[in-house]
C-alpha positions, 0 to 999 in steps of 0.5 A: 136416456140410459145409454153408457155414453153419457156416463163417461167423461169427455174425451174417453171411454169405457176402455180408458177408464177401466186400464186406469183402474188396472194401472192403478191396481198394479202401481199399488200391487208394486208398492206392497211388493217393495215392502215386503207384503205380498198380495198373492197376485199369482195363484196355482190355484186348480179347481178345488183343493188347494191354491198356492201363491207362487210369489210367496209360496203360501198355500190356502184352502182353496181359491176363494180363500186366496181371492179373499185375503188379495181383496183384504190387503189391496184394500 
């Protein structure tokens, strides 16, 4: 049988295990913040052109590229 249920752990769900991965994401996001690395979490980033992080003010190509260095620094 290859139904979902059977790949989460007893006792949870889906949802329980996805919230602990974004509370993980941000407890590390936090730490980084706390020394002074910033992970570019929030983005004015339009369609094309240029995003710009509002927490430090770097501005970068495009979104992807911002997207890019986030995954780099969160690991």
């Amino acid at each position: 049988m290859n139904d979902s249920f059977f790949d989460v752990p007893a006792g949870y769900r889906d949802d329980d295990i996805e919230l602990a991965g974004l509370e993980a994401l941000g407890r590390r996001s936090s730490a980084l913040r706390k020394r002074g690395i910033c992970d570019h979490g929030w983005l004015r980033a339009p369609d094309t052109g240029p995003a710009e992080c509002l927490h430090c003010g770097k501005v970068f190509a495009n979104a992807e590229a911002a997207y890019a260095e986030r995954r780099e620094i969160l690991g």
